[in-house]
TISEDREN-856799 format. One record per residue: residue in one letter; x, y, z of N, C-alpha, C, O in turn. Coordinates in pm, whole numbers, padded with zeros to 5 digits, always signed. Each point is the difference from the previous one (the first is absolute). Example, Ala and Ser with C-alpha at 12.3 -4.5 7.8 and 13.67 -1.06 7.14 Angstrom:
REM TISEDREN-856799
A+01319-00569+00780-00089+00119+00000+00090+00120+00000+00104-00002+00066;S-00139+00107-00138+00082+00119+00006-00077+00109+00073+00051+00111+00017;
This chain:
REM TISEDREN-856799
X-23536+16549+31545-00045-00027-00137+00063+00098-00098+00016-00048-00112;X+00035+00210+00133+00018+00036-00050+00132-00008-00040+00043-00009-00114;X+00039+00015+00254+00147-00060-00035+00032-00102-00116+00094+00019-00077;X-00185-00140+00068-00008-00126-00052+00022+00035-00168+00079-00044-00084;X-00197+00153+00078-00031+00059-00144+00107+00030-00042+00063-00020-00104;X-00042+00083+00220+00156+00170-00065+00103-00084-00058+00047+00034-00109;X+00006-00169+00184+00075-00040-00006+00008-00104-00125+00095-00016-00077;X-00247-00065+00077-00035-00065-00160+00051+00104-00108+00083-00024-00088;X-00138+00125+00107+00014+00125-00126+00164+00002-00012+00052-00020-00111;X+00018+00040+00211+00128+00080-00021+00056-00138-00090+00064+00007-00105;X-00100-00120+00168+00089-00146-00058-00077+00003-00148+00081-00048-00079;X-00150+00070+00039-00102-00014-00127+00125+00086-00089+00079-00037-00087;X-00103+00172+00154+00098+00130-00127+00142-00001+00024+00074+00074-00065;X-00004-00196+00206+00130+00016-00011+00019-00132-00120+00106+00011-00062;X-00182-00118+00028-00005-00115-00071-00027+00023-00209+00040-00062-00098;X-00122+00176+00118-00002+00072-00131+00074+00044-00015+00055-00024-00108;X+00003+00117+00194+00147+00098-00049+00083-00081-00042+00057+00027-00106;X-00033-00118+00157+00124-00073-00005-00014-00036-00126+00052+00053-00098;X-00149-00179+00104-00035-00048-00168+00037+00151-00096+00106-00019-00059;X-00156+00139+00033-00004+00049-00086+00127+00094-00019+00011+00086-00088;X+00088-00119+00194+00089+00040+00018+00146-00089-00060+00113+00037-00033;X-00179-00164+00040+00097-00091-00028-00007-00022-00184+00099-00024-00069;X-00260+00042+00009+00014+00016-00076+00072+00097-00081+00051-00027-00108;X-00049+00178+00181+00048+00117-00071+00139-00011-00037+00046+00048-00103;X+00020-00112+00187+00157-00043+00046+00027-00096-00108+00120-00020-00023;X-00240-00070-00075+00043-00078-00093-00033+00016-00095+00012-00081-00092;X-00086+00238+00080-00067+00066-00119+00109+00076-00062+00025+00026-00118;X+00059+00017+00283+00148+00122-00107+00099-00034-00018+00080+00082-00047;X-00029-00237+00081+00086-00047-00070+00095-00042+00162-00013+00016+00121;X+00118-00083-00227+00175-00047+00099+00072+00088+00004+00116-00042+00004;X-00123+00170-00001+00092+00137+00039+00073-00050+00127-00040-00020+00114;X+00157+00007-00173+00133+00024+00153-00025+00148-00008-00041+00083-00082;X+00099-00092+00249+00005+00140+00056+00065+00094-00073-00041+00113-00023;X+00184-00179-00026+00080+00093-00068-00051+00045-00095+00033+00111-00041;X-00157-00207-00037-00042+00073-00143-00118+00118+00038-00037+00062-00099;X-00027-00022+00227-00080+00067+00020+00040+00134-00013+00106+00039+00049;X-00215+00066-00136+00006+00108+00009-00031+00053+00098-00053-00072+00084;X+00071+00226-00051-00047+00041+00086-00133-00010+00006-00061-00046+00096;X+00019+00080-00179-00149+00003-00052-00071-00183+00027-00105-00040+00050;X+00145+00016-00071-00028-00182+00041+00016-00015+00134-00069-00086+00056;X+00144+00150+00007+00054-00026+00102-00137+00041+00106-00055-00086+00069;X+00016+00217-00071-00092+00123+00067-00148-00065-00045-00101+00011+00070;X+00107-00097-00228-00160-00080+00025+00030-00095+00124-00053-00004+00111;X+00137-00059-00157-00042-00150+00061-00002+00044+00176-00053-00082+00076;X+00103+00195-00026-00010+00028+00131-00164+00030+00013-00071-00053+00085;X+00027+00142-00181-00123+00046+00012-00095-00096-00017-00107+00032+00052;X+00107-00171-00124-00091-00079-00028+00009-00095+00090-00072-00099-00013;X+00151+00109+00109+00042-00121+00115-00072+00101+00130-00071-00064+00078;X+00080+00169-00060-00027+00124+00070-00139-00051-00036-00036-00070+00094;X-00063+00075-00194-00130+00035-00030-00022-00147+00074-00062+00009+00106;X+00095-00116-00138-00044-00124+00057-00009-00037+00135-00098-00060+00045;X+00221+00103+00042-00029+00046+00113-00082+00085+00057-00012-00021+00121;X-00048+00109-00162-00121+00111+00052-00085-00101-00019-00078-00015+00094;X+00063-00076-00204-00158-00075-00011-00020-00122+00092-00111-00031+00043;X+00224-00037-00014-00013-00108+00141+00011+00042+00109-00009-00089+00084;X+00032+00236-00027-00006+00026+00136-00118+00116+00014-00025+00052+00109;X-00055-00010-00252-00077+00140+00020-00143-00092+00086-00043-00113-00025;X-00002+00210+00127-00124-00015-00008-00118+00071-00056-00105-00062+00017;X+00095+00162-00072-00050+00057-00067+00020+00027-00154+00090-00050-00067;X-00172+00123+00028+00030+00034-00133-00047-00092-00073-00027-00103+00062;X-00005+00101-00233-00055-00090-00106+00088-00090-00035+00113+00035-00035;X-00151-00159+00040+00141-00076-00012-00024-00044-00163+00102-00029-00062;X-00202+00023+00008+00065-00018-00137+00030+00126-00096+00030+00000-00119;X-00044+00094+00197+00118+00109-00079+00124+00008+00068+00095+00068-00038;X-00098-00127+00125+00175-00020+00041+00031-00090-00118+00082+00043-00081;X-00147-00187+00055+00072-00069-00050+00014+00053-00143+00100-00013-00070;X-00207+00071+00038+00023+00064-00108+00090+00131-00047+00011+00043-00114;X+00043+00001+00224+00124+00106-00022+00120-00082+00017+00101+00064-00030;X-00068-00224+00081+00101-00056-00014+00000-00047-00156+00095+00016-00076;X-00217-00076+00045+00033-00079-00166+00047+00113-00084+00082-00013-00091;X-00169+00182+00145+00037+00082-00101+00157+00014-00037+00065-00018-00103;X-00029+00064+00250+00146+00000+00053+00114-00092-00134+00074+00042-00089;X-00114-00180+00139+00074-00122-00075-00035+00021-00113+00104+00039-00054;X-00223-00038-00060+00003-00027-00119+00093+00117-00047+00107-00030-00053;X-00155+00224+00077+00076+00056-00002+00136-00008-00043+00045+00042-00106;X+00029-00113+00216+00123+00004+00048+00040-00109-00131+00107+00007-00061;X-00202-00096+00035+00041-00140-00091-00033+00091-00164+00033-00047-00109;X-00073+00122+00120-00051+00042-00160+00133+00120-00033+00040+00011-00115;X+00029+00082+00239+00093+00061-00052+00104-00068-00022+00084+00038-00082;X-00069-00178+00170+00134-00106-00040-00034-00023-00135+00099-00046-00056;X-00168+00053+00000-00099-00070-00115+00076+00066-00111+00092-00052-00064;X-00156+00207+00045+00014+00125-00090+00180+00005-00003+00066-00007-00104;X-00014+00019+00233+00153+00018-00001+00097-00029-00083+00099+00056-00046;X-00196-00246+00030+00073-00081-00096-00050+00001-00138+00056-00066-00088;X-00167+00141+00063-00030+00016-00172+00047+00114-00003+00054+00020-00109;X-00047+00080+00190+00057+00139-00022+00139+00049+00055+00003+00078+00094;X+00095-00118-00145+00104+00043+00065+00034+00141+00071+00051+00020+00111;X-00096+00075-00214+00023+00137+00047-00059+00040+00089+00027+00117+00028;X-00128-00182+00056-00096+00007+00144+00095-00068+00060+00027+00085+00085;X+00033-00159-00066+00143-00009+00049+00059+00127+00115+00014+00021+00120;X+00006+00039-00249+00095+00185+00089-00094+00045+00052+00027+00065+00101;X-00172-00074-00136-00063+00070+00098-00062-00062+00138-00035+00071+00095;X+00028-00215-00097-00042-00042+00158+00124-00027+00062-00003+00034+00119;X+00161-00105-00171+00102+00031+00074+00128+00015-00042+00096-00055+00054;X-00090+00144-00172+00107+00043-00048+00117-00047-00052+00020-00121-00001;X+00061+00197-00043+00138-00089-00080+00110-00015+00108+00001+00079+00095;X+00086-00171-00106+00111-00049+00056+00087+00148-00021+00005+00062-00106;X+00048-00031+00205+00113+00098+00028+00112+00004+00030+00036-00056+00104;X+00039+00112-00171+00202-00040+00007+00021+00120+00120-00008+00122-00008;X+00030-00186+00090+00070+00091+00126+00111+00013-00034+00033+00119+00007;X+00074-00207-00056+00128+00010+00001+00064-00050-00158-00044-00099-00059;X+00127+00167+00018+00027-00013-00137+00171+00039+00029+00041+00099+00060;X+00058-00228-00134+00079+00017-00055+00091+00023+00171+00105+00063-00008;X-00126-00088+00080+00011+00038+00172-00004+00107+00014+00093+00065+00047;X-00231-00003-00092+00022+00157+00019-00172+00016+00057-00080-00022-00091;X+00023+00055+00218-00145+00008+00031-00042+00075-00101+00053-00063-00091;X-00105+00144+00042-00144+00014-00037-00137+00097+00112-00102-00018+00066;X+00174+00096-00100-00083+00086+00138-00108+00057+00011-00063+00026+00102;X+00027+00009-00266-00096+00030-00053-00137-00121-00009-00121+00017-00013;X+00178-00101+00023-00121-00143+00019+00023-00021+00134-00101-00022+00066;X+00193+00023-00014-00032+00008+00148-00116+00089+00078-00100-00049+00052;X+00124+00148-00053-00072+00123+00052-00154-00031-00069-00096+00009+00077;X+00072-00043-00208-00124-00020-00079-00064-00106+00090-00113+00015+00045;X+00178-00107-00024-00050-00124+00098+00005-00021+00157-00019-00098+00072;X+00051+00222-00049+00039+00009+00131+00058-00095+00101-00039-00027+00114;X+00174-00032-00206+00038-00099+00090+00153+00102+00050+00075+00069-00069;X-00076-00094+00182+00097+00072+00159+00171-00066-00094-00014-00064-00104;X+00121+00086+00146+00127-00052-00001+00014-00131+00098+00064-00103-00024;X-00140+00134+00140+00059-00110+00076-00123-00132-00049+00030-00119+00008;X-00198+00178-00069-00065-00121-00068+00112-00077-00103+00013-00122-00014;X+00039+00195-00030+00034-00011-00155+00152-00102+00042+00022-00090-00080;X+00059+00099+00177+00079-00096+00052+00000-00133+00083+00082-00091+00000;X-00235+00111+00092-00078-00082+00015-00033-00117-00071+00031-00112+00041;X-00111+00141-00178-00025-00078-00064+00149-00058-00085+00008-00123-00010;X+00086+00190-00039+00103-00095-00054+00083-00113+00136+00080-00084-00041;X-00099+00091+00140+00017-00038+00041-00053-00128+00088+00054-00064+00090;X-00166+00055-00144-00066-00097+00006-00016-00113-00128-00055-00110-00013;X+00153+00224-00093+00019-00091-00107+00142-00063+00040+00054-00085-00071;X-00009+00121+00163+00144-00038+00036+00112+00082-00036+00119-00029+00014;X-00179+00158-00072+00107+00058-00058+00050+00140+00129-00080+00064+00068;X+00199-00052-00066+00005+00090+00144+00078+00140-00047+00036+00088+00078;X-00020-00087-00200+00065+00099-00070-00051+00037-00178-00004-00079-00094;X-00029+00223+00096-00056+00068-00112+00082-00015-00121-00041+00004-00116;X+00168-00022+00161+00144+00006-00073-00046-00126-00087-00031+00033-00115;X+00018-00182+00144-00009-00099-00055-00175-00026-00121-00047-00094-00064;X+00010+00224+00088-00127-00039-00076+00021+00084-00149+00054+00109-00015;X-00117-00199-00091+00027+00096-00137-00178+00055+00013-00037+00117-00011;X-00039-00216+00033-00130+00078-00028-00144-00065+00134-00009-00123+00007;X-00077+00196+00073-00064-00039+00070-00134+00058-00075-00021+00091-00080;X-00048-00177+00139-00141+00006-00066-00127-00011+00080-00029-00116+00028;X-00052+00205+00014-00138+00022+00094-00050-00062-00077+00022+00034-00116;X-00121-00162+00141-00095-00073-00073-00086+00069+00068+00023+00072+00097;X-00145-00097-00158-00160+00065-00002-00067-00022+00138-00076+00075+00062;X+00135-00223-00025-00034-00054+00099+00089+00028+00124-00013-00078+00095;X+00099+00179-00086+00077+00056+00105+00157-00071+00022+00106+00034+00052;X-00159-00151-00125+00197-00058+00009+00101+00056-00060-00033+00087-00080;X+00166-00110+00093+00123+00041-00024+00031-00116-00134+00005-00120+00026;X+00008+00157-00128+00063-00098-00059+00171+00089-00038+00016+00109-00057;X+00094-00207+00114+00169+00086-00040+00044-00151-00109-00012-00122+00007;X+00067+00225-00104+00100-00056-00078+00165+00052+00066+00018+00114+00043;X+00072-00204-00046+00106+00040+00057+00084+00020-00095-00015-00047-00112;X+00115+00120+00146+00108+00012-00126+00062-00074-00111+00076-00064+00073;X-00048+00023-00183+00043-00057-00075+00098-00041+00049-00026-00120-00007;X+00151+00125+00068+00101-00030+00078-00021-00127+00096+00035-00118+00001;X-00085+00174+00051-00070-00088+00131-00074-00141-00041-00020-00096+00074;X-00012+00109-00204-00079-00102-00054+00114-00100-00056-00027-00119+00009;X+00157+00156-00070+00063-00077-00065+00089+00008+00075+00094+00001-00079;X-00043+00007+00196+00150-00005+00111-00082-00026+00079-00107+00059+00011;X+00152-00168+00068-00032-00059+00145+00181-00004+00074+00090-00067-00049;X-00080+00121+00124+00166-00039+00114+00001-00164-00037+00091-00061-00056;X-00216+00011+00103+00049-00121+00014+00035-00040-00132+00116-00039-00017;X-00200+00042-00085+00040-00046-00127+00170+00015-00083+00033-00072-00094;X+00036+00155+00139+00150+00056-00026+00086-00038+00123+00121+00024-00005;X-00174-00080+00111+00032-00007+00144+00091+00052+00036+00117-00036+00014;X-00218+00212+00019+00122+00098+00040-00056-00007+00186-00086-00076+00045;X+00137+00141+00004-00035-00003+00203-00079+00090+00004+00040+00114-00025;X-00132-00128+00047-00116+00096+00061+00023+00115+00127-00076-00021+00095;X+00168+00139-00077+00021+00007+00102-00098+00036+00048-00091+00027-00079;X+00059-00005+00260-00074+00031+00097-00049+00169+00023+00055+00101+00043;X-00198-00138-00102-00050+00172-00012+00024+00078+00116-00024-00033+00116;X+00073+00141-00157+00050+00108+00144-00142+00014+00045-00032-00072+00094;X-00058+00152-00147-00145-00010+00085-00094-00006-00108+00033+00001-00119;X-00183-00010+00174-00172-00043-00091+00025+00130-00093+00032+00112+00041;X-00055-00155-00189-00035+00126-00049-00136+00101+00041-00110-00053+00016;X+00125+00187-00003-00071+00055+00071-00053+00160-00034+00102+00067-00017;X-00166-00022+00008-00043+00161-00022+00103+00085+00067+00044-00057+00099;X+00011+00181-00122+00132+00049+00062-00080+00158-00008-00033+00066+00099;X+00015-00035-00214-00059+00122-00017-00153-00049-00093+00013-00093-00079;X-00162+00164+00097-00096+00000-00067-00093+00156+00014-00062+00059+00088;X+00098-00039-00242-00058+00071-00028+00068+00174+00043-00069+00101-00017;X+00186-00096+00063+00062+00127-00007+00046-00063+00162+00116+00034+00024;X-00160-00093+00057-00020-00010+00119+00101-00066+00071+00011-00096-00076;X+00090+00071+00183+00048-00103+00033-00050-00088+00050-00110+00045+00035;X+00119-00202+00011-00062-00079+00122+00105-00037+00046+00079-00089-00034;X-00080+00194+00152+00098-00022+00099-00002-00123+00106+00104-00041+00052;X-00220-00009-00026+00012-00149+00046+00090-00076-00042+00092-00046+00068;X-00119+00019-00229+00086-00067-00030+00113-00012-00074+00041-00096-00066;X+00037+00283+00094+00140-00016-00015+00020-00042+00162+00117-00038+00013;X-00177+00032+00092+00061-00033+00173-00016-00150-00012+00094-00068+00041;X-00193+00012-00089+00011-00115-00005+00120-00074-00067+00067-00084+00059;X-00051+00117-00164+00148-00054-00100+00085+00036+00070+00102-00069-00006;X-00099+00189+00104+00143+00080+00049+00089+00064-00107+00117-00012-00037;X-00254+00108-00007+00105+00112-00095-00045+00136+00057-00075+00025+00094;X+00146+00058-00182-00042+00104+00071-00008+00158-00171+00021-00008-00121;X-00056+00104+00198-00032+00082-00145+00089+00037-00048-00011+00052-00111;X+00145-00062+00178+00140+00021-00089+00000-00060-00079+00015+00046-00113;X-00035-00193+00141+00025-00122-00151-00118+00040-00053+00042+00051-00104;X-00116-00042+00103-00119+00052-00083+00045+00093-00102+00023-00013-00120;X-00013+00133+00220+00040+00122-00083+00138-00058-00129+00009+00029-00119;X+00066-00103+00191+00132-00026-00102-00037-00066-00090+00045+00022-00112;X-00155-00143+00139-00065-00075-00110-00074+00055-00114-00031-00055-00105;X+00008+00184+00149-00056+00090-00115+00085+00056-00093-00015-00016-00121;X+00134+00105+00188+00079+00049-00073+00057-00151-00095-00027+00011-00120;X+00075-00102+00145+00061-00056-00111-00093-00029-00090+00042-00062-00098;X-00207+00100+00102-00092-00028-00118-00039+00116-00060-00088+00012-00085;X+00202+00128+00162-00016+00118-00077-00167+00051+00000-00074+00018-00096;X+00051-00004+00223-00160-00016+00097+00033+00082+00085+00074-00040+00090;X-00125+00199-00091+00023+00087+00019-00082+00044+00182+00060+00042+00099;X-00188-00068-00112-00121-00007+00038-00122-00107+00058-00109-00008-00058;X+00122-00021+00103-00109-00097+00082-00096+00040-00114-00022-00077-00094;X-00052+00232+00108-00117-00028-00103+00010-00020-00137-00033+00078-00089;X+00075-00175+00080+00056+00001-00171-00019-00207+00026+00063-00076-00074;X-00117+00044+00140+00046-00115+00018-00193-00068+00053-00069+00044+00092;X+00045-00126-00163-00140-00042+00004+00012-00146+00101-00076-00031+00092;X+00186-00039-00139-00007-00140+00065+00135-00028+00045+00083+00040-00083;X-00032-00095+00184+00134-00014+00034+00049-00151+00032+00019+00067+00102;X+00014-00177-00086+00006-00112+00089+00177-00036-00014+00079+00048-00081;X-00059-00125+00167+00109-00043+00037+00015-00126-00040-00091-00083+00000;X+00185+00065-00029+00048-00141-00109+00075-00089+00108+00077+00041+00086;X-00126-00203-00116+00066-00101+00138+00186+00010-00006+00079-00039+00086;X-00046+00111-00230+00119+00031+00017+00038+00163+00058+00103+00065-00017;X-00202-00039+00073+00074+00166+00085-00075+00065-00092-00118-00022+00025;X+00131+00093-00121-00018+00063-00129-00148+00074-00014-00089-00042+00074;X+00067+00122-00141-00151+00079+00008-00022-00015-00140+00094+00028-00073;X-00231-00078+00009-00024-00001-00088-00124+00081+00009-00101-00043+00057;X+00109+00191-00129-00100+00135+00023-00090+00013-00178+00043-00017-00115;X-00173+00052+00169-00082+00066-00132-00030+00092+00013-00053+00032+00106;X+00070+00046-00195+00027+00116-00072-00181+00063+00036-00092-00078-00026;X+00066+00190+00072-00108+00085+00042-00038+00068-00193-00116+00028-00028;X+00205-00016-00060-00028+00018-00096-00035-00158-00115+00091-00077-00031;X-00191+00064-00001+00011-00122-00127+00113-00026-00058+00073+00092-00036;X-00052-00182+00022+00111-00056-00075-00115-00105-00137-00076-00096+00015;X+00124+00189-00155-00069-00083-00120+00130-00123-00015-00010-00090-00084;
């Protein structure tokens, strides 16, 4: 008999959750993923989190569970609310869009502020498709953690094919060579170079020093395209 109960009960508060769960989900709107803040992101885990404790708890008050989920949701629905009459609450629940890269030059100082790594920060252009720093005029951290790249002015108005010049066959992936003062010797062995060409690739950029050198990569034509450890205005 008691099993019978336990089990009426659990189906009773897994059948409420849901309902009040499904409502919450149509209380905060059609947010694609991509448009989620972090902050949006960490409710909706927590208010999906709270709903689950209330269809599998056996104990505890269940209408203050349900009542720390509606709190949860209206909450969550009243700062979407304020955001949009108040813009400047904006910067403070998830901040302004950030130029990592300007003019093809990183930005190190917003880097480090945001704590995004060199190899995050190549990661993500590269999931924009872009496989080289060289080709970007300006990248942009949205609020919501994406990459938005504008690519060079060049690039925008010359296509090979459009002039139909031959595309020749990239010597290798553009790739990190030196980061951050550092070499990655993996992958000069991988390309099959070695620190002579390195070293020589410096001198013809009048690159005295490894530590003088913040970002390094290798161009599908051979070539090193390096940023400067000092700002460049």
């Amino acid at each position: 008999m008691n099993i019978e109960t336990d089990v009426l009960s659990v189906l009773i508060k897994a059948i409420i959750a849901f309902i009040v769960l499904l409502l919450a989900t149509r209380l905060l709107g059609k947010k694609q993923m991509g448009q989620l803040t972090l902050f949006n992101y960490i409710a909706g885990i927590t208010i999906g989190s709270i709903a689950s404790n209330i269809a599998i708890s056996k104990t505890g008050d269940f209408i203050a569970q349900i009542t720390n989920l509606v709190t949860w949701t209206v909450l969550t629905l009243l700062l979407d609310l304020l955001v949009i009459k108040f813009p400047r609450l904006r910067l403070l629940v998830s901040g302004d869009p950030v130029i990592l890269i300007k003019n093809g030059n990183i930005i190190k100082k917003a880097m480090k502020h945001n704590r995004i790594s060199l190899d995050s920060l190549t990661m993500l252009l590269r999931e924009e498709g872009v496989f080289s720093i060289r080709n970007v005029e300006f990248a942009v951290l949205e609020s919501n953690g994406e990459l938005t790249v504008y690519h060079k002015e060049e690039l925008h108005n010359i296509a090979r094919k459009d002039i139909k010049l031959h595309s020749p066959k990239p010597k290798c992936l553009p790739g990190e060579i030196v980061v951050d003062g550092k070499v990655v010797k993996r992958n000069l062995k991988e390309w099959g170079l070695s620190l002579k060409w390195l070293y020589a690739e410096l001198k013809k950029q009048n690159i005295e020093s490894l530590s003088d050198i913040f970002y390094a990569e290798i161009q599908t034509d051979g070539t090193l395209y390096i940023d400067h450890k000092k700002e460049k205005n």
